[in-house]
N, C-alpha and C positions, 0 to 999 in steps of 0.2 A: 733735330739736335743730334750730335754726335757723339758716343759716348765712348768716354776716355779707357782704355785698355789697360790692361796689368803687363804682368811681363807675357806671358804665354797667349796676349791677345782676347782676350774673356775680361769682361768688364770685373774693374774692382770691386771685392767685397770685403765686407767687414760685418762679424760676427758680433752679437750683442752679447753671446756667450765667451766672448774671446776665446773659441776653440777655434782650429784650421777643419772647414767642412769639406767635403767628398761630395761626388755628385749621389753614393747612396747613402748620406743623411739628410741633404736635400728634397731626398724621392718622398712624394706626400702618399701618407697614410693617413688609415685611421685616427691614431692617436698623436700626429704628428704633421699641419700641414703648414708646409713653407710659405710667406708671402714676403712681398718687396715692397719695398719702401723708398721714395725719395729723400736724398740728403745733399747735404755740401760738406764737399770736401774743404781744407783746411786753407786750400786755396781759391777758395769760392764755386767750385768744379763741382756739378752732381755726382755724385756718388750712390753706391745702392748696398744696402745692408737684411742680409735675410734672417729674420728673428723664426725661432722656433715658437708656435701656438700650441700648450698642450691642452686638451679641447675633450671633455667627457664623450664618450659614445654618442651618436643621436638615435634614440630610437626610431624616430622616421625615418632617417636613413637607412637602419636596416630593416626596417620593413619595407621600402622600395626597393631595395635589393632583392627582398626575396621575391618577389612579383615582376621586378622588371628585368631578371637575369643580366648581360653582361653591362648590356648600357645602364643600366640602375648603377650597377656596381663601379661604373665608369663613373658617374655623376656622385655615387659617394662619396669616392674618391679625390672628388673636385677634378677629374676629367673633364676635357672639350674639345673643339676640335684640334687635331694639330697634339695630340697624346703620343705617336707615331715618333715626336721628335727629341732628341734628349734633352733630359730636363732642364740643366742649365742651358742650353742655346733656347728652350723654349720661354724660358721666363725671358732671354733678353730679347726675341719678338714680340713677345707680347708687351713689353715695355715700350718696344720703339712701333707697334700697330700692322704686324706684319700678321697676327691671326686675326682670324674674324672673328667676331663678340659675337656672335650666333650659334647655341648649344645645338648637339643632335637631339631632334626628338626620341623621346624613352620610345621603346618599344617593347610592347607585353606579354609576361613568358604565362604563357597559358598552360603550360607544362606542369609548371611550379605550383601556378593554384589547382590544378587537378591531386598532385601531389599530395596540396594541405587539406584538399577536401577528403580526399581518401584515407586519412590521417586519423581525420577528425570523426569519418565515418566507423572507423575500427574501434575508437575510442567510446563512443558513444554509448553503444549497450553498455559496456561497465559503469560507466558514470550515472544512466540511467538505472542499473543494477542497484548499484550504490545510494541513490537517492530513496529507492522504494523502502531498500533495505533498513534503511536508516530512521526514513518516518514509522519504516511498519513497529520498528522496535519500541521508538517515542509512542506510538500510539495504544501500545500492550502496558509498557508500564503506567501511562495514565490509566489506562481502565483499570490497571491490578491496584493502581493507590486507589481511585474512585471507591472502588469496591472493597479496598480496607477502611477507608472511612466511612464510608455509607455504615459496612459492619462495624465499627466502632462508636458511633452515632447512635445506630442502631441498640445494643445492647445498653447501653447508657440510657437512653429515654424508651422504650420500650414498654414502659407503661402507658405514659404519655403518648404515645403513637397509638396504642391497644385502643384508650378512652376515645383519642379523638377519631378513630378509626369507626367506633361503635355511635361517637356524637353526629358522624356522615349518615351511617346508617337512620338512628335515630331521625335525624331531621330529616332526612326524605321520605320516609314511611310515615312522619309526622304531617308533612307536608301534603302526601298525598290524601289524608285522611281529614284536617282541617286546614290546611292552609287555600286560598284560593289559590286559583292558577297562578305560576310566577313563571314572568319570563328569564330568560337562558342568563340575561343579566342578574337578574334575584338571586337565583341559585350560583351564579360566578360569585357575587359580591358575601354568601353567604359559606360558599367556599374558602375564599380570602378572608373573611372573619375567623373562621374555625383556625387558620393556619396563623394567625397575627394573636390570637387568645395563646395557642398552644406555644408560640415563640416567647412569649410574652413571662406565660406562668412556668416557662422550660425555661427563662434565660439562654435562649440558644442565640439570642443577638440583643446587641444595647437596645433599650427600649424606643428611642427616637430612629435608631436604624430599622426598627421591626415595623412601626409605623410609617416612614417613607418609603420601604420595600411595600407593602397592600397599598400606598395611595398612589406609586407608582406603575403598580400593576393594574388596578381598575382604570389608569389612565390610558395605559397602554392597550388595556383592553376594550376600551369605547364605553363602560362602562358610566364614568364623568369625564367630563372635558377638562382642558389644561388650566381655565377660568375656574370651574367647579371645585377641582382638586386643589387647587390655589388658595381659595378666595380664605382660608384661614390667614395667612401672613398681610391682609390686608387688613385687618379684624383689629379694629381700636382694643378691645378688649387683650386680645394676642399682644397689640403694642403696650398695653397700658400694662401688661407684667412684666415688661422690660425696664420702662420709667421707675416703678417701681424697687425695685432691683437697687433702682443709681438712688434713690432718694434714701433709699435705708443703707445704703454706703455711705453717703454725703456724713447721715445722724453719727455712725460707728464710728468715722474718722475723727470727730471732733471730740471723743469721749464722753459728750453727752449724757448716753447710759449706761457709761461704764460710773460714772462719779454717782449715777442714781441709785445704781443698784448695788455701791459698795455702800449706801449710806443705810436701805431699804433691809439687806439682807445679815447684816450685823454679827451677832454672835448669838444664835440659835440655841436656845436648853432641850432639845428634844429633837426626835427625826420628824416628828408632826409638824412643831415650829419650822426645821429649815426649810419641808417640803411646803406651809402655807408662803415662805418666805420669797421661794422662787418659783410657785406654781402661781399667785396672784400678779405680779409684778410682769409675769412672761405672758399669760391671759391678757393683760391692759395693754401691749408695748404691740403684740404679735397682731391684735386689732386694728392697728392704725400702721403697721408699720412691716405689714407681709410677714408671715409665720416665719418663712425659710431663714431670709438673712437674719432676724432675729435669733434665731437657734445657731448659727453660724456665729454670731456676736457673743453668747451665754456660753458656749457649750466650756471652752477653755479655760475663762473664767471661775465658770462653776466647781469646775474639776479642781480647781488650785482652789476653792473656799470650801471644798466639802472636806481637799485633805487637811485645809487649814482648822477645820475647825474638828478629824478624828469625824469622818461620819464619812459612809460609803455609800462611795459615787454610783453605784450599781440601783441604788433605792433611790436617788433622788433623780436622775438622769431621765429614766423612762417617764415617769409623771413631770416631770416637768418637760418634756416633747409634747406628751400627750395633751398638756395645759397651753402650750402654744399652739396647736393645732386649733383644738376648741376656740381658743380665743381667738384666731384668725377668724373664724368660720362667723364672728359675730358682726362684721362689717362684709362691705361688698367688698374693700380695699384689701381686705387681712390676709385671702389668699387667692390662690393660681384660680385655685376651683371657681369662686363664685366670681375670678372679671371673666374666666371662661365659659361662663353661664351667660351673665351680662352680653358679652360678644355674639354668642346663639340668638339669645333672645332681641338681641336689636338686629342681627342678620335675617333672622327666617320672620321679623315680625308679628310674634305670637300675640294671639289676641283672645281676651277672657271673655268667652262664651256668654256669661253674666251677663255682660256692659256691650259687648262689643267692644272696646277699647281696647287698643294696642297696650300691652302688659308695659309698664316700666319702673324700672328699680332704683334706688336714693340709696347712697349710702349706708343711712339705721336701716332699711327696709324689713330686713332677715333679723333682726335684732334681737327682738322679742322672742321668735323661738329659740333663737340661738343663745341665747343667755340663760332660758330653763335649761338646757341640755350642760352647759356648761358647769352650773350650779351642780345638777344632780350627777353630773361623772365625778367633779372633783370633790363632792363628798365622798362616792365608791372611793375614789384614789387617795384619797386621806385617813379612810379608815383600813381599807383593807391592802392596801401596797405593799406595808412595811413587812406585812403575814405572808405576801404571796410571792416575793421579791429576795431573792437572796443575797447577801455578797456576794460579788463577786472582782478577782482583781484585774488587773490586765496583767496578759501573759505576757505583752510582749517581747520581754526582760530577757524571759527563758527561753524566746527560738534566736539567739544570737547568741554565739558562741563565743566569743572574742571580740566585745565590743570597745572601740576608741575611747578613752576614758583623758580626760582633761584636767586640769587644773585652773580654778578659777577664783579672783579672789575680788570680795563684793564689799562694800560697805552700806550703813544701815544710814541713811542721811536723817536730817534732822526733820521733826516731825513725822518720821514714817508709821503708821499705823503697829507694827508689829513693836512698837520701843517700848518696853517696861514689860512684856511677855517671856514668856518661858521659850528655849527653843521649840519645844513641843508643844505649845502654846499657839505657836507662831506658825507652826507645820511643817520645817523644817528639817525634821526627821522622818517628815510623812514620802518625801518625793522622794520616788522610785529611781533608783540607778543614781543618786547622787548622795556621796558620803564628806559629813563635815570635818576635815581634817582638824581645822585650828579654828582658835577666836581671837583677837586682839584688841586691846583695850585699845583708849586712846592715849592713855598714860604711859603705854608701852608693853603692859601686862601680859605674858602669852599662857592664853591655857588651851593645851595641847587635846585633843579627844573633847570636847566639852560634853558634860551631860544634858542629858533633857531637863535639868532642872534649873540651867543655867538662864539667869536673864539677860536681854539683847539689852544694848544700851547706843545712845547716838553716837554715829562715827565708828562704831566696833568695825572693824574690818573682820571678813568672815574668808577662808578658806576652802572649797571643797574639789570634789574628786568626784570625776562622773561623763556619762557620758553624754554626747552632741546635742541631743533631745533635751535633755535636764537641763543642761547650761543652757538650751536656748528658753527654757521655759521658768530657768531661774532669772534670767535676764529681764523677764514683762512683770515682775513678782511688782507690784508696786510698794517704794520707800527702799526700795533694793537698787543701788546703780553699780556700776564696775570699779572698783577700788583704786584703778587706776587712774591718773592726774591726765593720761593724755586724751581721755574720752572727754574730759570737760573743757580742753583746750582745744579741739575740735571747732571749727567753723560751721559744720552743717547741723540745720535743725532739727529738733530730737526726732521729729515726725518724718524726715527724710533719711533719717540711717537705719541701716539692716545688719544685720549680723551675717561674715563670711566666712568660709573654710579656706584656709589658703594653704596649700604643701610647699615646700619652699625647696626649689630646684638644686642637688648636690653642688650645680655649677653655677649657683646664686653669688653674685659679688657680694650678699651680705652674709654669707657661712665667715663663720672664724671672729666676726666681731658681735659686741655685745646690742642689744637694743637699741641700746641708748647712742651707740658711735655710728648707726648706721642713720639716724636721725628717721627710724620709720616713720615718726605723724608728720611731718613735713612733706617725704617725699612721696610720700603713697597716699598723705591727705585720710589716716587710718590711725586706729589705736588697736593696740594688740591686747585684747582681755583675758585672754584664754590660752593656754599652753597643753600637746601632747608631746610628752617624749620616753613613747614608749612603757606607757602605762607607770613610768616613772611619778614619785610627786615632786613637783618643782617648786622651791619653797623663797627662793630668790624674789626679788622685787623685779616686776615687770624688764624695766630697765638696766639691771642687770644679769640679767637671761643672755648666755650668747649661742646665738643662732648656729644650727648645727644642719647639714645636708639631708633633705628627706622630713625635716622635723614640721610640724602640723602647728598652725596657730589657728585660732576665732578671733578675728579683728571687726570692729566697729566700723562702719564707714558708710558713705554718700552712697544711694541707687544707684547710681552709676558705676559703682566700684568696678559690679563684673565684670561691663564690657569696656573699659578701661587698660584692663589688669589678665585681660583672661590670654592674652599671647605672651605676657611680658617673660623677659627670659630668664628673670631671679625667681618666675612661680610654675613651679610640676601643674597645679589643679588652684585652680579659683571656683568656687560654687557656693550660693546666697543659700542660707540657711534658711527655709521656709518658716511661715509664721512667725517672723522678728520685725514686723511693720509696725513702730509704735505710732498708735492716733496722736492728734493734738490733744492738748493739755489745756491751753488757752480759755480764758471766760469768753473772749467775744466771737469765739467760732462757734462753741456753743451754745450760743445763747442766737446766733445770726440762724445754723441749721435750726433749734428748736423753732424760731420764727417761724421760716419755711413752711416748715413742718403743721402748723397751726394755721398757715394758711392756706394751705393747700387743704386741708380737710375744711373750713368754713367755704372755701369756692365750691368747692366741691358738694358740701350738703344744701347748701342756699342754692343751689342752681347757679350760681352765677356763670360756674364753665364745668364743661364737662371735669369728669373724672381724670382723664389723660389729659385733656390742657393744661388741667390745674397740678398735675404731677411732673409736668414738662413743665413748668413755668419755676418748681420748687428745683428742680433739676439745675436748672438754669443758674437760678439765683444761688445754687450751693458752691457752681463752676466755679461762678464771676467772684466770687467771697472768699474763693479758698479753702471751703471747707474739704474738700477733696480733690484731684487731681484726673486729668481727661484718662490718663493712662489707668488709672483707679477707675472710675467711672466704667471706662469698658469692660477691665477686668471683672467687675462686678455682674455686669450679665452672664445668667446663663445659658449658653444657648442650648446644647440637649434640651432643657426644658421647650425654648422657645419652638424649635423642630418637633418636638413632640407636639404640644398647641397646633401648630398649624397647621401637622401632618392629620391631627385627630378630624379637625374640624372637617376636611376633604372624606375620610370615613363617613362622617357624620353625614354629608352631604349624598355618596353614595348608599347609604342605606336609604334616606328617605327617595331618591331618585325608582333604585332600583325597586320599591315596592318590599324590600324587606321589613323595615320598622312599621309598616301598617301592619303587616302579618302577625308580626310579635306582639303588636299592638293588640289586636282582634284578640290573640289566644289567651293574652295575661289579661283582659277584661271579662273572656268568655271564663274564665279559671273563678276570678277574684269578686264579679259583679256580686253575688250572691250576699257578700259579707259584706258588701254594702262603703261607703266613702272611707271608712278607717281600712277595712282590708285591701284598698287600692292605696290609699297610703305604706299600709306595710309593704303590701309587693314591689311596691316604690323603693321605699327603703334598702330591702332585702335586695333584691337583686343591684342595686348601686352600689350598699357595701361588699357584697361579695366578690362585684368585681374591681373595687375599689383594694381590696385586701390583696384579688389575687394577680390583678396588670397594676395600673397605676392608677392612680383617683382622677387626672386628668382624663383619662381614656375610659374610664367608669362613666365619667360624666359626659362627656362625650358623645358615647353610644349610649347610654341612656335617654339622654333628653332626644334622638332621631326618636325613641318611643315613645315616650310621655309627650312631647309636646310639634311634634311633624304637623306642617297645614293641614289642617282638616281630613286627617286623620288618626293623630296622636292620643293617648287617653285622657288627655283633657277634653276633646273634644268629642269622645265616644260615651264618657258616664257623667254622673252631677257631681263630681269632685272637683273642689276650687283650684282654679290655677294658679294662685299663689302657695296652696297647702301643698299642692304637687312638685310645683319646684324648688318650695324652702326645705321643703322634705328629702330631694336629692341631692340637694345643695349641702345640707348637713349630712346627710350619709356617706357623701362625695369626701368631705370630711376630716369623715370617723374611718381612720385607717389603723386602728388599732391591733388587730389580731395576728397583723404576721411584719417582717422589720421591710418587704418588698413594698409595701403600699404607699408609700411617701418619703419621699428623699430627706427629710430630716428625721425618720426612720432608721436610714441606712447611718445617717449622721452618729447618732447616738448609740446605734448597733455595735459600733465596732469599737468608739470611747470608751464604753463600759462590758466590754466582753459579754455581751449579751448572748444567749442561747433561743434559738427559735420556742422549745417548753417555755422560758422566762416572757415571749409574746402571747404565748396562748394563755398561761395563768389568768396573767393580769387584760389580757384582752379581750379573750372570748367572754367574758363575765362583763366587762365594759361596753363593751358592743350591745348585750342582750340589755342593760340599764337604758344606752345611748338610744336604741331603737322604742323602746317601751314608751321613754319621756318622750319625745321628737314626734311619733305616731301620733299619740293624745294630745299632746300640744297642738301640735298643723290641724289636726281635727278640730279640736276645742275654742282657736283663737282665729282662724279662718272657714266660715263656715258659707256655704253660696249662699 
């Protein structure tokens, strides 16, 4: 084909830039390489048009460049052969096939890479300088923190290290004098004992953490296998305190025992009476129904009936833990301790010497001892409590400096229990950090300030002033609702709203208008009960409050609320106010759990199904009903405890493996034989509560029963003490966690409710404990005899 010329003979072009180009901006470069294109001209004629490419660097191309010296640099360039010629006469050859398509081969400057090598060489020591330099530094200040904490560690427990430093000694010099030989694993496992007690009674780690750090380590050390150190989480017993857990959530959700025990505990004349009022009622419930969540269920309540009725929470709180304990202890069902006995005793298949017979335990089984003991504490606790027991208030008021203070206004609905009492009747004036501004009749009446001698009447609307905590905790007051109209016009069920904190963003589309024009229950599916503005008191009606940038409300609303609402761009902070879950109210959720509930302990004591079946099947039936929610349900287990259980039983396991528990076994028989089946019962005792007080009752029990009752070695099987006396006896000491607030987690519970003092555990413990062990000893003795 022939292509048509311009005027000076060089084929036409045309710029897509419509500039006039020069052969040197045609010359291709890096950042600039020319190419041609076919076109038709206007009269059907090929024509050619050179567009400019601007085109990023290529890294590979200059990295073949540097490597392949001038041909590289040709070939970046989009060089080939025929570069020789100028560039416009070269594109119109190669348009019409005058150059040949066949690149030069590269050719390799071995110059250049000697060059980079020589570069790289000179470089080197420094970078390697630099490297050493740099870990050596890292590796100084690690060991300088190492060794400040180690030294900060150090003086802080330093007793504790002294003791157990002298308890290594001790028990190797022990060992070598009466223990038979032990092998390398005995004395590892009795190493990791000493270090899990001393972590334990030091708090130097969570107690489920202290427990799977030793069963982790005897694992790792060949001591138990992964099977061995395991086999607690497979433990019906370990399961059946999980079941457990969900079935006393199921009861609490439906209110159940809340309507029993506002019926039960009434209006007390005395601190004798309120203490029979709530120590017998938490004794019956805590027996069928796990100690723990029972005291979880009471504790809040109680506090709002002790201030209701002017009597301090400090005297009733602690005996009534310690009445729920006891009463746990009277079923096999009532606590952690005795389904984690139960679990041992059907894992290691203990068998009574006596009979031969595989030991096995019934529900009542424990009963009868456990109901003397019960009797004779809470006589001590009913006489002498009130004498050894002080007031005491909560501080918490006073470590907060500037606390968010609300506005909140309640009405007393019809029928509510507190209508026809005095404010101070009613308790009203008892709760901390909340002050009653106003009262309002229904007539319209306002009396400003009211006294405590004022009577509450139906419909009063009430005023107060207080902070986050109060207003949530005036919120559950029962016969008390939120004054305001939009909490009743609400869709969701009482049993699914919570109480929120909501900040409402400067740059909120509802700043500047009032409540009521922004239609908050509609659009947020929320009522607003609660007002901060600035410690201000806001005396306006809900709905005419207008919303200001930065300003704090407490709204009402569906579970769902937070994660709805929690990006939205009218709110700074959305966050659920804990403890605002109200249960159902309802007769037939009540009455469907109580079912459950009654029938799971008749399967259960008839034999008809195990323990756990019969607690999974009540579980079940509480799901399917309603009475509580899967999301509830889970939330209700605890697992630290269950880790703890499972972690114990792998201890448990390696003591009896390693040959430690016969040894301990041997010395407390060669100590105790002399005084005969009651003095093996005390030593029983004695050393279960001790460590019951001083780690946890789960891990007391635990490591005790590897010594009282290990195959054919344990001291059931070394003396003529009955094995039922042996185990009811650490089952109940297991317990009796009374002496210190570490010993059982509704301990800790009640510790901190009633500002308790470690002195205020010892008073009233140490003297309960010596009652608890006295009855308990004589009893196992007296009523189990071989």
């Amino acid at each position: 084909m022939k292509v048509p010329n311009g005027s000076d003979g060089t084929p036409s072009v045309e710029s897509t830039e419509k500039v006039s180009l020069t052969d040197d901006e045609i010359v291709p470069n890096e950042r600039s390489r020319p190419t041609s294109s076919l076109d038709l001209s206007a009269n059907g004629q090929p024509r050619y048009s050179i567009q400019k490419l601007r085109e990023p660097p290529n890294v590979f191309h200059t990295l073949g460049a540097s490597l392949l010296g001038s041909t590289g640099r040709q070939l970046e360039n989009g060089s080939d052969r025929g570069d020789h010629i100028p560039s416009r006469q070269r594109f119109q050859q190669r348009d019409q096939g005058r150059l040949g398509a066949c690149p030069m081969q590269p050719r390799f400057d071995w110059k250049r890479l000697g060059r980079s090598l020589a570069t790289i060489g000179r470089q080197l020591p420094h970078v390697c300088s630099k490297l050493i330099t740099d870990f050596g530094t890292w590796l100084l200040d690690s060991f300088s923190d190492l060794v400040r904490r180690s030294s900060a560690f150090v003086r802080r427990y330093w007793v504790a290290l002294l003791l157990l430093a002298l308890a290594g000694v001790g028990l190797a010099l022990l060992g070598r004098l009466v223990f038979e030989p032990l092998s390398w694993k005995g004395w590892f496992t009795f190493a990791v004992l000493l270090l899990l007690l001393a972590s334990l009674i030091c708090s130097w780690l969570p107690t489920e953490v202290s427990f799977a750090y030793a069963v982790v380590t005897l694992m790792a050390f060949f001591v138990i296998s992964p099977a061995e150190g395991l086999i607690g989480f497979s433990n019906t017993g370990v399961a059946a305190v999980a079941v457990y857990f969900m079935v006393a959530e199921g009861v609490y959700r439906t209110s159940a025992l809340r309507t029993i025990f506002r019926i039960l505990l009434g209006r007390p004349s005395s601190l004798l009476m309120a203490q029979v009022r709530t120590c017998l009622p938490a004794a019956v419930v805590s027996a069928f129904l796990h100690n723990t969540p029972t005291m979880v269920m009471m504790i809040p309540g109680v506090q709002r009936w002790a201030r209701f009725n002017g009597l301090s929470g400090a005297k009733i709180l602690m005996p009534l833990n310690d009445a729920a304990v006891l009463g746990g202890s009277t079923t096999i069902i009532g606590s952690s301790v005795n389904l984690v006995v139960l679990g041992l005793v059907q894992q290691t298949n203990v068998l009574d010497p006596a009979t031969n017979h595989v030991v096995q335990f019934g529900i009542f089984s424990i009963t009868k001892l456990a109901i003397i003991n019960l009797a004779a504490c809470l006589v001590f606790i009913f006489v002498f409590s009130g004498m050894l027991l002080k007031d005491r208030e909560n501080v918490v008021e006073d470590v907060v400096e500037h606390p968010r203070e609300y506005t909140v206004a309640v009405m007393v609905r019809e029928g509510s229990p507190i209508v026809g009492l005095t404010i101070q009747e009613a308790g009203l004036r008892a709760l901390k950090g909340l002050f009653l501004v106003e009262l309002s009749r229904k007539n319209g009446n306002l009396i400003a300030a009211p006294g405590p001698d004022t009577v509450i009447q139906a419909q009063d609307v009430l005023l107060f002033a207080g902070r986050l905590e109060t207003v949530a905790e005036l919120y559950l007051i029962d016969g008390i609702i939120p004054a305001s109209t939009h909490t009743r016009k609400l869709s969701v069920q009482m049993h699914r709203r919570r109480l929120y904190e909501v900040v409402v963003s400067p740059f909120s589309s509802l700043v500047g208008h009032t409540i009521r024009e922004t239609n908050f229950r509609r659009k947020y599916h929320a009522a607003i009960i609660a007002v901060h503005r600035g410690g201000a008191i806001v005396r306006e009606k809900i709905g005419d409050i207008q919303i200001l940038g930065g300003e704090t409300f407490i709204v009402e609303a569906s579970e769902d609320f937070g994660e709805r609402y929690a990006r939205d761009s009218d709110f700074s902070l959305v966050s659920e106010v804990s403890g605002t879950e109200r249960p159902r109210e309802d007769l037939p959720h009540m009455l469907a759990a109580g079912l459950f509930v009654v029938l799971m302990i008749a399967f259960a004591t008839t034999g008809f199904m195990s323990i756990f079946v019969s607690a999974s099947l009540a579980t079940i039936g509480m799901l399917i009903t309603g009475c509580m929610t899967f999301r509830q349900a889970g939330a209700s287990v605890q697992l630290p405890i269950l880790l703890t259980i499972g972690a114990a039983f792998g201890i448990s396991e390696a003591m009896q493996v390693s040959g430690v528990a016969a040894q301990l076994s041997l010395l407390i028989v060669k100590i105790l034989r002399p005084l005969g089946s009651i003095g093996i019962l005390f030593g029983i005792y004695v050393i279960t509560a001790l460590l019951t007080n001083a780690i946890t009752s789960i891990g007391a029990v635990t490591l005790t029963f590897a010594i009282v009752a290990s195959k054919g070695t344990g001291i059931i099987y070394l003396t003529q003490v009955n094995v039922y006396a042996a185990l009811y006896t650490m089952m109940v000491a297991g317990n009796c966690s009374f002496m210190l607030h570490t010993g059982h987690q509704t301990n800790l519970m009640v510790h901190g409710a009633a500002n308790y003092r470690v002195s205020d555990w010892l008073k009233l413990g140490v003297p309960l404990q010596l009652v608890s062990c006295i009855v308990t000893v004589v009893a196992a003795n007296f009523l189990y005899r071989s």
